[in-house]
DOKOL-446962 format. One record per atom (N, C-alpha, C): residue in one letter; y, z, x. Coordinates in pm, whole numbers, plus 32768, in hexadecimal, padded with zeros to 4 digits. Each point is the difference from the previous one (the first is absolute). Example, Ala and Ser with C-alpha at 12.3 -4.5 7.8 and 13.67 -1.06 7.14 Angstrom:
! residues 2
A7DC7830C8527/A807780007FA7/A80788000805A/S80697FB87FDD/S807780068052/S806D80497FB3/
***
This chain:
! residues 410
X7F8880008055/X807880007FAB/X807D80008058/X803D7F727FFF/X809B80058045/X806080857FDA/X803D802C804C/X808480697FF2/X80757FE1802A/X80477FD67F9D/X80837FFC7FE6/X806F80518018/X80547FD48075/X8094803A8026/X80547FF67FA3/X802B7F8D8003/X804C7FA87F93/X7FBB7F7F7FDE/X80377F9E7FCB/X7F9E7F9C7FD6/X7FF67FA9804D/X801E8008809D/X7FCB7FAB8055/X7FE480428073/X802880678009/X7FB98077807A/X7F8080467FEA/X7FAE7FE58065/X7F7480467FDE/X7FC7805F8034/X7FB580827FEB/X7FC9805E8063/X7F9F7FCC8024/X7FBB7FD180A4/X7F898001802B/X7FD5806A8083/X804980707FD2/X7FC8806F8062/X7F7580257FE7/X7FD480718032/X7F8A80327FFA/X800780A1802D/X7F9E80237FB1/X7FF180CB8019/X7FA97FC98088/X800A80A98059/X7FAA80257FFC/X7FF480917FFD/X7F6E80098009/X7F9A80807FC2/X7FE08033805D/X7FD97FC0807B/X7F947FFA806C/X804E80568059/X80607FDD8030/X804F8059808C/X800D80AC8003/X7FFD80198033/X7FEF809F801B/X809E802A801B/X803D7FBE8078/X8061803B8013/X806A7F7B800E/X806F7FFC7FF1/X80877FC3801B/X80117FCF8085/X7FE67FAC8048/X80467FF98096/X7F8980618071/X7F7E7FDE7F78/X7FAA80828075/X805280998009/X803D80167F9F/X805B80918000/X800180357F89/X801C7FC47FB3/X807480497F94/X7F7D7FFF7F86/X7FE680667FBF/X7F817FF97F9B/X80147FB77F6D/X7F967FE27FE0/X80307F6C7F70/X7F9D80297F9F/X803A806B7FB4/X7FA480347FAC/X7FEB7FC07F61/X804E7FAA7FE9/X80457FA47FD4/X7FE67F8C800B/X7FC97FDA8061/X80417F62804E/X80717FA2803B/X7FF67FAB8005/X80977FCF8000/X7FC47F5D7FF2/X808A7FBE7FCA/X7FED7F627FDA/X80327FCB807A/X7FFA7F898014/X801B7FAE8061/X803B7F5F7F90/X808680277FE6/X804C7FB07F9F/X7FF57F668054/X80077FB87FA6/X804B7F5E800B/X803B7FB87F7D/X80217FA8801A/X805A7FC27F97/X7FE97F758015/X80087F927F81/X801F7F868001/X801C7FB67FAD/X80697FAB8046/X80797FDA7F88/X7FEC7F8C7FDE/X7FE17FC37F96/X7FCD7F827FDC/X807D7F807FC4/X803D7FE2805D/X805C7F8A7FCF/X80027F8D8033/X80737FBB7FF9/X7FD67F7D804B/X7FBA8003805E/X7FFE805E8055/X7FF4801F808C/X7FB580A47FE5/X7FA77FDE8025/X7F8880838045/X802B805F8052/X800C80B97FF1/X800580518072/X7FC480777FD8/X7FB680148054/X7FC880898014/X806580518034/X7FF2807D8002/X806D805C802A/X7F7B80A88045/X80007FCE807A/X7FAA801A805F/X7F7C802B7FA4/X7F957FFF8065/X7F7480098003/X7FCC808B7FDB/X7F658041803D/X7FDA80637FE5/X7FA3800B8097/X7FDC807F7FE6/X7FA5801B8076/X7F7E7FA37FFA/X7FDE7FD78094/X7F8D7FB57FE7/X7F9B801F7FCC/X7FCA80617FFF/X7FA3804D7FC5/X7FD67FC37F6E/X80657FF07F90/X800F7FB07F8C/X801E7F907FFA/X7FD97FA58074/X80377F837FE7/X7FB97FB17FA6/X7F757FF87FED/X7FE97FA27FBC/X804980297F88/X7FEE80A37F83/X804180077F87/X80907FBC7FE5/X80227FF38090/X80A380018004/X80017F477FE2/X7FAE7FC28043/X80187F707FE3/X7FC67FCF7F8E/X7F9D80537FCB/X7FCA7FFB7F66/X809C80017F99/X802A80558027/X806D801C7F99/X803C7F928020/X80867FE98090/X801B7FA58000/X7FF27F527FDA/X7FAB7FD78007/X7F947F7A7FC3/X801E7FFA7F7B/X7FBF80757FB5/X803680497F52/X808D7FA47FEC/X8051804B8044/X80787FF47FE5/X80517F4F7FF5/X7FC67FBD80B9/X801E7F858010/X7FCE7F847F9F/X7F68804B7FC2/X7FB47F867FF1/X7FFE7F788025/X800480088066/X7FF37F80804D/X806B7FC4803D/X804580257FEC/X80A47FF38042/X80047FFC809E/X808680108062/X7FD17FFD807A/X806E807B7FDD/X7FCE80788070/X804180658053/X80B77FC1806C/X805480037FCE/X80597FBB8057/X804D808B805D/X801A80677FCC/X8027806E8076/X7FAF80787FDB/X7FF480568076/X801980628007/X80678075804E/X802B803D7FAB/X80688066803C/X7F938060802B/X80858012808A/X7F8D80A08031/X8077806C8012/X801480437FA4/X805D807E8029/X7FF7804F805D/X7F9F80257FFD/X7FA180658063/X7F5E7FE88054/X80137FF68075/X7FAC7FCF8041/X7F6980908039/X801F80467FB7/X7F9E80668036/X7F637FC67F9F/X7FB7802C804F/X7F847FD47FE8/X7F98800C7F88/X805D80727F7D/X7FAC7FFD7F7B/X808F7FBE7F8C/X803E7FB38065/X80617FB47FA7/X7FE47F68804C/X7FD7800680A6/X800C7F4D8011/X7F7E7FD5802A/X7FC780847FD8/X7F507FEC8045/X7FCA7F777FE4/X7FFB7FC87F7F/X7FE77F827FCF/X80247F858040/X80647FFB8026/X80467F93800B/X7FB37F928064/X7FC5800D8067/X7F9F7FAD803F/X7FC67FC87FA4/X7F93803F7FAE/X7FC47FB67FC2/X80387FD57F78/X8050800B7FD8/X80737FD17F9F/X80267F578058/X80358015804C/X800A7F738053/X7F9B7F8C7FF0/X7F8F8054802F/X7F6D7FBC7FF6/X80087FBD7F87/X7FED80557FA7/X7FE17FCA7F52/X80957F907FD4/X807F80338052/X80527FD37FBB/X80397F93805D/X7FE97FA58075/X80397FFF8083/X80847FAC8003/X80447FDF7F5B/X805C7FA3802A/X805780857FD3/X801580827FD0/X8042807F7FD1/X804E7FF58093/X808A80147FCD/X809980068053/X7FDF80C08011/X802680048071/X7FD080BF7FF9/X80B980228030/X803280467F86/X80C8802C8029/X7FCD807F8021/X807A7FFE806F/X7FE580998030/X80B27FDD8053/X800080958033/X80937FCE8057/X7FD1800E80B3/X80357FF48043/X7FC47FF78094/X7FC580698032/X802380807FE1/X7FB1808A8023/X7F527FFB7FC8/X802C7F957F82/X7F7B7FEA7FC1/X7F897FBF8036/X80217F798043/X7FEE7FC38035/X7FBA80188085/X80238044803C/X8007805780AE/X7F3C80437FA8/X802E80757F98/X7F6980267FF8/X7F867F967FCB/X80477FCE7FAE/X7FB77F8C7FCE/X7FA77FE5806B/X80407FB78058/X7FBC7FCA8090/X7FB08050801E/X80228085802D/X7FB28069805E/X7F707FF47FA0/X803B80417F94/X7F9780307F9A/X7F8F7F7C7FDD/X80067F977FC6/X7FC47F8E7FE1/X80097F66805F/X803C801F8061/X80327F8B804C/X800D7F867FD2/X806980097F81/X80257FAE7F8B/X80A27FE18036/X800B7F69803A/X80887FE08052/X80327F7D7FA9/X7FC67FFC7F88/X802B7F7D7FD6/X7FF07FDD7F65/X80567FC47FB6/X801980117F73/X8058807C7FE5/X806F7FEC805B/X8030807D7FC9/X80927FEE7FBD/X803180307FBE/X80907FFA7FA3/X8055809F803F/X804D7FD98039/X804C80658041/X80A0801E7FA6/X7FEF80727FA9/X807B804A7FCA/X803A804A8036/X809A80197FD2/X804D80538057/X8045805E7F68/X806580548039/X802F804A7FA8/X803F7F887FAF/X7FF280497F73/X80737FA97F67/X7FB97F8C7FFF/X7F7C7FAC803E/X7FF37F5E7FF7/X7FD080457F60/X7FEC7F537FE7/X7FB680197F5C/X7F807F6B8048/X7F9680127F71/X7FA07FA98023/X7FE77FD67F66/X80217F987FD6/X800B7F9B7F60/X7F7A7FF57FE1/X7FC4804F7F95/X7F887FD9800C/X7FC57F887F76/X808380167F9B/X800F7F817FB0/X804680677F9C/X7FE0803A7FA1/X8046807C7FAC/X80218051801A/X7FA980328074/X8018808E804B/X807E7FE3806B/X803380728034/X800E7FB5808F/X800E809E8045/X80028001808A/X7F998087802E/X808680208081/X80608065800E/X802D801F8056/X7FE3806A8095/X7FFD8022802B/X7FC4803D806D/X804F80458026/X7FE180A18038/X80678058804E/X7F8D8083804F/X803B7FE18074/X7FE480538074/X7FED80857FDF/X7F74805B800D/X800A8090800A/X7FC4804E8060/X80197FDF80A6/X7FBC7FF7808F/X7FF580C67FD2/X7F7D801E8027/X7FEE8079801A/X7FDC807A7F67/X7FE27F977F7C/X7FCE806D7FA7/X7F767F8C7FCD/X7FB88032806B/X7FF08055807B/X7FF17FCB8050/X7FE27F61800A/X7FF27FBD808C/X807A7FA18027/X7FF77FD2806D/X80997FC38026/X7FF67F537FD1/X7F9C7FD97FBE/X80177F657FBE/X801B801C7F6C/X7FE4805D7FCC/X7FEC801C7F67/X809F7FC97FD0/X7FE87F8B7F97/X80437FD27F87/X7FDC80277F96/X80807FF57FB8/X7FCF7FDD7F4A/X803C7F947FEF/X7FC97FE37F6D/X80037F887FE2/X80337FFD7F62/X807D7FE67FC4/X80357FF27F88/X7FDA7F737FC5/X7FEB7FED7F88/X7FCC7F947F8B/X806D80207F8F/X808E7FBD8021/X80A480187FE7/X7FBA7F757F4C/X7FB67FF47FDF/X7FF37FDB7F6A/X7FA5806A7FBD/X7FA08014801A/X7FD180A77FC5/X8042806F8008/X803F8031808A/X80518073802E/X7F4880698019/X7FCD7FB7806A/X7F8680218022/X802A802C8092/X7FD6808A8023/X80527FF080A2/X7F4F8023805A/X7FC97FCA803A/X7F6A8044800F/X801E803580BC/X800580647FF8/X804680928053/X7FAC80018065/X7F967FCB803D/X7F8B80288063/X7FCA806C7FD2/X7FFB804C8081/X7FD480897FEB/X805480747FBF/X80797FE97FDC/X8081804C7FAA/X7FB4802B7FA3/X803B80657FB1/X7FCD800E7F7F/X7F43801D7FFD/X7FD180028078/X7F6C800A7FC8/X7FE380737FE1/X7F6E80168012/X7FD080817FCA/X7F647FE48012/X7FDE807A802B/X7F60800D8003/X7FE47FFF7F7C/X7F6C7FCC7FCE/X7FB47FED7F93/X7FE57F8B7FD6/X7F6C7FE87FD9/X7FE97F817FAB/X806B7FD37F84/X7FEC7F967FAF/X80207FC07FC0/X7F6B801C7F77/X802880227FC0/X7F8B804A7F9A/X803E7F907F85/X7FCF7F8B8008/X80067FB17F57/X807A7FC98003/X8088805C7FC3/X80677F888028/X804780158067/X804D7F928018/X80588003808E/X808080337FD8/X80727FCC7FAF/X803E80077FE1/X800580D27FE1/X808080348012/X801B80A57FFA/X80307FF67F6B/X80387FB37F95/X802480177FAF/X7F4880037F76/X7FA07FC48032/X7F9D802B7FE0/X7FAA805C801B/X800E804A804E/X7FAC805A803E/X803F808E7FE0/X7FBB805F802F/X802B80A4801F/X802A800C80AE/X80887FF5800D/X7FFB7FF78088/X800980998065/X7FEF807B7FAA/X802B8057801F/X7FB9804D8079/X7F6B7FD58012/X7FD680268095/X803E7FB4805F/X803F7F867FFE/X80327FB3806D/X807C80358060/X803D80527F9D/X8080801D803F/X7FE2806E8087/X7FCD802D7FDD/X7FAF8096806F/X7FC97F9280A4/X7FBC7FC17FB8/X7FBD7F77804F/X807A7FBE808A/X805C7FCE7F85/X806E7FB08024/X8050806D806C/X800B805C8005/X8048807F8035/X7F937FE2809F/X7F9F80177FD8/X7F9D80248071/X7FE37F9A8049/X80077F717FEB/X7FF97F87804A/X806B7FF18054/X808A801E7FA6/X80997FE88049/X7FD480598081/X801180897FE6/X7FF580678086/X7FA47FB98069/X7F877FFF8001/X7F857FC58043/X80357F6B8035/X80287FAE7FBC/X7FE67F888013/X80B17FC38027/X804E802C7FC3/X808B7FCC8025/X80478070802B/X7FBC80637FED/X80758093800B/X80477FF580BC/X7FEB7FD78039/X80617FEB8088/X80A07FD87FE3/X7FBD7F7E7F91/X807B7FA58022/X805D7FE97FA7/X805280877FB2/X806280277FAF/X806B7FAA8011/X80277FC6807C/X808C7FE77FE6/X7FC37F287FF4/X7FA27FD3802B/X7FED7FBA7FC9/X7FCE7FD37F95/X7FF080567FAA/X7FEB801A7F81/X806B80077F95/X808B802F8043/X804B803A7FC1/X80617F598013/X7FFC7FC9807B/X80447F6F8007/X7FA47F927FB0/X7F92800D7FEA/X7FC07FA67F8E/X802980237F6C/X800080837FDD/X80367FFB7FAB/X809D7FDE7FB4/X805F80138066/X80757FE07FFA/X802A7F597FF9/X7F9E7FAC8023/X7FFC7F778017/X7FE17FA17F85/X7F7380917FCF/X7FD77FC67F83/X8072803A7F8C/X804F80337FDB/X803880547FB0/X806F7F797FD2/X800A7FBD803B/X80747F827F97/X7FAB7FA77FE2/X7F50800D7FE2/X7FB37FD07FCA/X7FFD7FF67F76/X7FD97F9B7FB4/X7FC480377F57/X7F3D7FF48022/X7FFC80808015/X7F71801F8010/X7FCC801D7F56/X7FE07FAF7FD0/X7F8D80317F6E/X7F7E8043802A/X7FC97FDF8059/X7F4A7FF9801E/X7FD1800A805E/X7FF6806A8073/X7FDD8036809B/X7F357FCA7FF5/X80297FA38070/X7F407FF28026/X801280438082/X7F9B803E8019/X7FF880458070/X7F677FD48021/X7FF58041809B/X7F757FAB8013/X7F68809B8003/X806580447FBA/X7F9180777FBC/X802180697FA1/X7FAF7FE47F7D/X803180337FC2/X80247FBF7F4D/X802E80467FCA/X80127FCB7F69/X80827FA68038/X801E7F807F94/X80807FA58008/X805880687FAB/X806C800E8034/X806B80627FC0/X80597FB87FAA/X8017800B7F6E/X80677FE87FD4/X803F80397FAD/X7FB080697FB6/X804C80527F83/X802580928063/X7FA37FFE807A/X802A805F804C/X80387FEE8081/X80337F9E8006/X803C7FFA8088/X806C80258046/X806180357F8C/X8066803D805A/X7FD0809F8025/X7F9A80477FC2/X7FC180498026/X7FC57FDE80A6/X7FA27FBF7FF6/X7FB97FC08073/X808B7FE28095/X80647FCC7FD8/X8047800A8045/X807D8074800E/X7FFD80627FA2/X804680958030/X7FC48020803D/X7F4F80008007/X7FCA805D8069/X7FFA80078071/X7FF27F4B8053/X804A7FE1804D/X805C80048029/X80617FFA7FAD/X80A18029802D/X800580988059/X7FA480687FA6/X802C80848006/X7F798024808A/X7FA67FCF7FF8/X7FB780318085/X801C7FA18074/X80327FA67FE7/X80577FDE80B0/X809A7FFE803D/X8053805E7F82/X806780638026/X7FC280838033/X7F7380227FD4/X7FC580648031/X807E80A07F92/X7FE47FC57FA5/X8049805C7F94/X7FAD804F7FD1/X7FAA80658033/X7F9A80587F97/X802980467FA1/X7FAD80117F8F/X801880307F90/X7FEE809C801D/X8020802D7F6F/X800D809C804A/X7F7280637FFD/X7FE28022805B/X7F8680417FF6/X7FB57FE9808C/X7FBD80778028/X7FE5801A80BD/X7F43800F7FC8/X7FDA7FB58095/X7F657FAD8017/X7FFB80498075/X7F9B806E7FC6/X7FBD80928078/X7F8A7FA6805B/X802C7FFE8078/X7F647F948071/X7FB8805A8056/X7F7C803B7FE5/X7FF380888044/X7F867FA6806D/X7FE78050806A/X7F5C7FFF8025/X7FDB809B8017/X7F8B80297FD1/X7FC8807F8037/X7F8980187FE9/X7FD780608078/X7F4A7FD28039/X7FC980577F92/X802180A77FE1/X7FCD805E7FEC/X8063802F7F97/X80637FEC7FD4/X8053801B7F6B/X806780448044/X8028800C8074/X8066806D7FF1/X80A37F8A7FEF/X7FF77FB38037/X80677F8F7FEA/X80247FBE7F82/X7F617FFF7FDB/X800E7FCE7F57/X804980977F9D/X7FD8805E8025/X803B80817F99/X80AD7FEB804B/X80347FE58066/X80517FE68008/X80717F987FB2/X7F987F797FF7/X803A7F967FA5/X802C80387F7F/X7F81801A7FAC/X801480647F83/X805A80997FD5/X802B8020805F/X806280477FFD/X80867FC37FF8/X80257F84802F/X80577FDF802E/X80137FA57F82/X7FA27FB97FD7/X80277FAF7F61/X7FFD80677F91/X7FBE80588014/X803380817F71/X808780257FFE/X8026800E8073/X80A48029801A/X80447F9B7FC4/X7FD57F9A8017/X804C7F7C7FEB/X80087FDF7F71/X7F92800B7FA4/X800180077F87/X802C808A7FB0/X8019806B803B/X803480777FF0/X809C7FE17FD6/X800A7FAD805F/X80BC7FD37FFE/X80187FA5800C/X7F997F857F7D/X802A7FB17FA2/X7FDC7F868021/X7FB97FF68079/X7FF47F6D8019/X7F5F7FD47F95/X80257FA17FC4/X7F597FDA7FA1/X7FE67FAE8039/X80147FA6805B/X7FB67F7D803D/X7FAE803B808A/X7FA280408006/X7FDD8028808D/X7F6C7FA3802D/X7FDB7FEE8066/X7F717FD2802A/X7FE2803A8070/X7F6980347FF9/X7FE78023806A/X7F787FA98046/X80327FEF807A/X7F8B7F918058/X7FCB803A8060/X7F8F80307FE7/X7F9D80178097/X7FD97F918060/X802B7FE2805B/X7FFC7FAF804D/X7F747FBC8031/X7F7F806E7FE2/X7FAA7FF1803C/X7F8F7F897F5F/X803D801D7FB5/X7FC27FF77F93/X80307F6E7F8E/X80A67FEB802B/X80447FB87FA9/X7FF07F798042/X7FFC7F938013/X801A7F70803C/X809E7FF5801D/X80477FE58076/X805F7FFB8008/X80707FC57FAB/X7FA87FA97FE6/X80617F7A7FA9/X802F80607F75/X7FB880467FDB/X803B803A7F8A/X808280708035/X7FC080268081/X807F80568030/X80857FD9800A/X80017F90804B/X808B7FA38034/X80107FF07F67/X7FCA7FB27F89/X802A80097FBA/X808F80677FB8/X7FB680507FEA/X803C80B07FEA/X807480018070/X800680128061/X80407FFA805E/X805E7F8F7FF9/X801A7F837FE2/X806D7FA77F96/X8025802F7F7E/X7FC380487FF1/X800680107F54/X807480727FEA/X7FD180688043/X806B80727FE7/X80508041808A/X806B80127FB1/X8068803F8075/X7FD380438057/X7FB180AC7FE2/X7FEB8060805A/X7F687FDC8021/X7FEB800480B3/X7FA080198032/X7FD88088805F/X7FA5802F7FBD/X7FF680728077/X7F4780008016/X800E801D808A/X7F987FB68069/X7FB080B58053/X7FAE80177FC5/X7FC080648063/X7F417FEF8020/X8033801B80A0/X7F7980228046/X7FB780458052/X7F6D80278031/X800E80678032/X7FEC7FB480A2/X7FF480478062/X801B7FA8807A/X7F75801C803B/X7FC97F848039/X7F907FC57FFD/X7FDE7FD280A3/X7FB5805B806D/X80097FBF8090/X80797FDE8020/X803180868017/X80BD7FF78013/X80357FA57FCA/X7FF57FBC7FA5/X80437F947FA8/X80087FF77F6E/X80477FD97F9F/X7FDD7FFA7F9D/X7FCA7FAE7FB9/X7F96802B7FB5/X7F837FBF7FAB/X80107F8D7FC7/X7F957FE28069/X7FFD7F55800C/X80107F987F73/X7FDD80307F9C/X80197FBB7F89/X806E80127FCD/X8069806C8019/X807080177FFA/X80747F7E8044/X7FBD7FFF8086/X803C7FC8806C/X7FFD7F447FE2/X7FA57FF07FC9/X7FD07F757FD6/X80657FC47F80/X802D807B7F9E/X805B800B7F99/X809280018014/X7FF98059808D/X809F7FD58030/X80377F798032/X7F887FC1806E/X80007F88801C/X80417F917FB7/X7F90802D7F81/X80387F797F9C/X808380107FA1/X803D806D8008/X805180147FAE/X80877FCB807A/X800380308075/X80317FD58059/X80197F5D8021/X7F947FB47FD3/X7FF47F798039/X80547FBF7F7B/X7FFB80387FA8/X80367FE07F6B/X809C80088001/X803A8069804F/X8083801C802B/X8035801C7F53/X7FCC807A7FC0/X803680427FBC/X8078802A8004/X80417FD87FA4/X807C802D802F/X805780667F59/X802D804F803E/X805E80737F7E/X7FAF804B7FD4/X7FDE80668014/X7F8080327FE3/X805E80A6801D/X7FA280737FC8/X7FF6807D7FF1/X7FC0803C8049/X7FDD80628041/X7F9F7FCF8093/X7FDB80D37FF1/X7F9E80077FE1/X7FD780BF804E/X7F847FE57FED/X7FE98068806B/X7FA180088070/X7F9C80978014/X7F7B7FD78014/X7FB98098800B/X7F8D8000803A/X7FBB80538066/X7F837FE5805C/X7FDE808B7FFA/X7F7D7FF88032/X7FBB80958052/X7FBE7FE4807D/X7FB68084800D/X7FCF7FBD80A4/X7FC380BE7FF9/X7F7A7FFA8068/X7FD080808015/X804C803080A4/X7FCF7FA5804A/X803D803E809F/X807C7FB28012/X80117F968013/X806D7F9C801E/X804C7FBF7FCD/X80507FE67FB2/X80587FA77FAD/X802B7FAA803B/X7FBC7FC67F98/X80797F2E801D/X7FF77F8A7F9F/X7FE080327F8A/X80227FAC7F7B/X80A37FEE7FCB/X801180768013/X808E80167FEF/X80577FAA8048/X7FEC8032807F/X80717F898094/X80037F8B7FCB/X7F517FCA7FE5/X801B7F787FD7/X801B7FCA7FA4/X801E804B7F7E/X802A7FDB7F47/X80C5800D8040/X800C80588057/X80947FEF8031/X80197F9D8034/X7FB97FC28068/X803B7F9E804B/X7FC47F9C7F8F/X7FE97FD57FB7/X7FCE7FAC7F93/X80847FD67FA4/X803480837FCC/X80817FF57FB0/X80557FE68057/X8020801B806C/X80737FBF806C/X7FDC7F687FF2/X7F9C7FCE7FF8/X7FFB7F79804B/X800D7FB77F72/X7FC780557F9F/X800F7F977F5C/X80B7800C7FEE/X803980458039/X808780597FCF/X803580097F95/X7F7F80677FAC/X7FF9802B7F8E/X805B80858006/X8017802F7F5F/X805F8089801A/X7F8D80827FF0/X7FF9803A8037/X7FAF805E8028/X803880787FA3/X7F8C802E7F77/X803E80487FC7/X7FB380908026/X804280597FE4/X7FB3809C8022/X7FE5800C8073/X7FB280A1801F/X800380198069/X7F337FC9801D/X7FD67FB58071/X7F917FF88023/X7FCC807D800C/X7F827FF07FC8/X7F9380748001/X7F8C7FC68044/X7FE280768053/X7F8C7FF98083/X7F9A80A47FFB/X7F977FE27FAA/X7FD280637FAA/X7F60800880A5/X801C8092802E/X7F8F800E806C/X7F8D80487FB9/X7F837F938005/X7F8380517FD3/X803A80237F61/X7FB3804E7FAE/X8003801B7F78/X80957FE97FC2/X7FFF80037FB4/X8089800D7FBD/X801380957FCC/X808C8012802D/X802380A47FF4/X80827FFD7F61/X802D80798020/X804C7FFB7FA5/X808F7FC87FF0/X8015800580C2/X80827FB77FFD/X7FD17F5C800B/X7FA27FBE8013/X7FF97F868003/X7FE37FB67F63/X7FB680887FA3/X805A7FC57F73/X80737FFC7FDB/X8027805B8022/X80A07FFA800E/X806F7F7A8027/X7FBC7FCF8057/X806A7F9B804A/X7FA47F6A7F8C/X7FA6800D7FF0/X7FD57F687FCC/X8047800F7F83/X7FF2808B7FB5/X805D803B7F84/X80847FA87FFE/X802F8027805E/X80A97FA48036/X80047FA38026/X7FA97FA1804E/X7FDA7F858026/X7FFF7FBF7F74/X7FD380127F6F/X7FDE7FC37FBE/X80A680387FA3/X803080477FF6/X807880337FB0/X806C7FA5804E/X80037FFA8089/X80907F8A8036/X7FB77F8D7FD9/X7FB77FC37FFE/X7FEC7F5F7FEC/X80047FE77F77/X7FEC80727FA6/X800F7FED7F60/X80C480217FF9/X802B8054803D/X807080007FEC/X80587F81802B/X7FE07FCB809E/X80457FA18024/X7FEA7F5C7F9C/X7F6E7FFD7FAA/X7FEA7F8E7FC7/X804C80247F6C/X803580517FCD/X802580187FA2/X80D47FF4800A/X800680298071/X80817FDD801F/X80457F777FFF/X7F917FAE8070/X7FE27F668006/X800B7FD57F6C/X7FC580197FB7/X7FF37FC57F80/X808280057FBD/X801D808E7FD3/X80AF800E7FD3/X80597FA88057/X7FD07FE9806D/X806A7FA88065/X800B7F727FB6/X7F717FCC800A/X7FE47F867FC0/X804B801A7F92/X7FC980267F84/X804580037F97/X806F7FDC7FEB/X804F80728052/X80AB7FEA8003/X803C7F558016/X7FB47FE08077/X80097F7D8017/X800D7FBF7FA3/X7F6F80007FC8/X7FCE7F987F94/X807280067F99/X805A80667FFB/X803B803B7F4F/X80A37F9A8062/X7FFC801C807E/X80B27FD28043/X7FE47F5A7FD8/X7F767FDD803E/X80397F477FD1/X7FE97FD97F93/X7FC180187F89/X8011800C7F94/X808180197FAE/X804680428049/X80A980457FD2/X80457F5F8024/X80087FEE8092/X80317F9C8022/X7FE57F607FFD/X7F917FF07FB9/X7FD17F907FA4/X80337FE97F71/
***
């Protein structure tokens, strides 16, 4: 059964079921689709491929669609390998197919398929006439790779985003979000951005600004539901996790061997919900998959990070969590801090030199709880969790005020 974009745009993506993890990383409990598109007018275009893995389903569909027609382009937005995996043998089946890409495209093309010929080379603003349609092109180097385009269809107001806008999860029946229940996706969509684009905020934030004198009706993305009754949703969330704007509410990241670190954590979010904060999470490091962490860790303002210290160092799954939050270059964040240790301390030193290097604001006083927890080390997590509820509650009236001044002056 063909699936319908509009009445000449077609879905020929494909689920899959099969993969375990994202990138060999990121867990797919869910799945995820591997989108394509093709636009049937005077002129033939696919709007990139799928992982090879599905190629034959993928040219089943496609064929569907042509019935017998010839293939005349394909666009490749994105050249990573469960978006251009196909394309060799797409050539094969198709070999007189014009392959547009812009020169960054081109460069992997080669490496990747040692494909140097039939090629249609776009630049920023060209357009490509495809007889009704006609298809403009604009540069988005770095969300997340440095060839990545989109590609606007300025007679539908079809903008198909690459990897923008995606989201972990199959495609369950329809494609289209205005038929479906899209409400597990958004959690999804949160957790792909962090994992998968979360580095590259400010090129995120210049794609969006580029697209914004667009008339976008209908976001294809190359994973994920086609957005259109929800898309300015789909694109606030974007907006707001690569300003790195967290919402209000602090994501507890503990590791501990024997509980005394964890009764630490839990002290420290009772306080916190004591004095009002309702959005709290708590992540054992040893237990949670990261990807849901970083998630959380985009998601909400306050982070506070405790561990106990592990072969004079702190605990290695801890340490693996800072890494990536680090490589992500989090930025505006709420930042307290808490460790133990029986003979030696040094979880602490390093959750300090951690917030120096994120140059987060460091709320409360750090707690460095030796061996059991006593009465003054409830004490201090007591207050550890009372300043970060006070300082996120201040923040907020701050916001507010804001929000109420340009509103006045509008």
């Amino acid at each position: 059964m063909l699936k319908k974009i509009t009445e000449d745009i077609f879905y020929v993506g494909v689920n899959d079921r099969q993969k375990h993890r994202f990138e060999n990383l990121w867990p797919l409990p869910y799945g995820v689709s591997y989108n394509s598109y093709l636009i049937a007018d005077e002129k033939t275009v696919l709007m990139d491929t799928v992982d090879v893995c599905y190629a034959d389903l993928f040219f089943q569909k496609i064929e569907k669609v042509l019935n017998g027609r010839p293939l005349d382009y394909v666009v490749v937005n994105h050249m990573e390998p469960d978006h251009a995996g196909s394309i060799r043998l797409l050539r094969q089946q198709y070999p007189n197919v014009q392959i547009v890409g812009n020169s960054k495209t081109f460069g992997m093309l080669a490496g990747y398929h040692g494909i140097t010929d039939g090629l249609y080379e776009v630049k920023e603003g060209d357009t490509l006439e495809l007889g009704r349609h006609s298809l403009s092109f604009y540069m988005a180097p770095m969300v997340h790779w440095p060839e990545v385009m989109m590609t606007y269809d300025q007679t539908d107001k079809v903008l198909f985003s690459a990897d923008a806008f995606g989201t972990f999860g199959t495609i369950d029946g329809a494609v289209i979000d205005a038929d479906m229940n899209t409400d597990h996706y958004w959690e999804e969509m949160k957790r792909y951005y962090a994992n998968i684009v979360g580095k590259y905020g400010s090129p995120v934030q210049k794609a969006l600004q580029k697209l914004s004198g667009l008339d976008v009706q209908t976001i294809c993305s190359l994973h994920g539901p086609v957005w259109r009754e929800h898309k300015d949703k789909a694109i606030a969330i974007y907006d707001q996790l690569s300003r790195y704007e967290g919402e209000e509410g602090v994501v507890i990241i503990f590791g501990s061997m024997y509980g005394h670190t964890e009764q630490m954590a839990e002290t420290v979010a009772h306080s916190l919900a004591e004095n009002g904060v309702k959005n709290i999470v708590i992540h054992d490091v040893s237990k949670t998959n990261a990807s849901y962490i970083l998630r959380d860790v985009f998601k909400y303002k306050g982070i506070i990070i405790g561990s106990p210290t592990y072969t004079n160092q702190i605990f290695p799954e801890v340490e693996a969590i800072l890494n990536k939050i680090q490589v992500r270059e989090v930025k505006n964040r709420l930042f307290g801090y808490f460790g133990s240790f029986t003979w030696a301390g040094a979880a602490v030193k390093r959750l300090a030199a951690f917030a120096e290097q994120m140059k987060w604001e460091v709320v409360g006083e750090p707690v460095e709880q030796k061996q059991g927890m006593s009465p003054d080390d409830q004490a201090k997590c007591v207050a550890l969790g009372k300043e970060m509820a006070e300082k996120m509650k201040n923040e907020e009236l701050e916001r507010s005020g804001n929000r109420l001044a340009e509103g006045v002056e509008q």
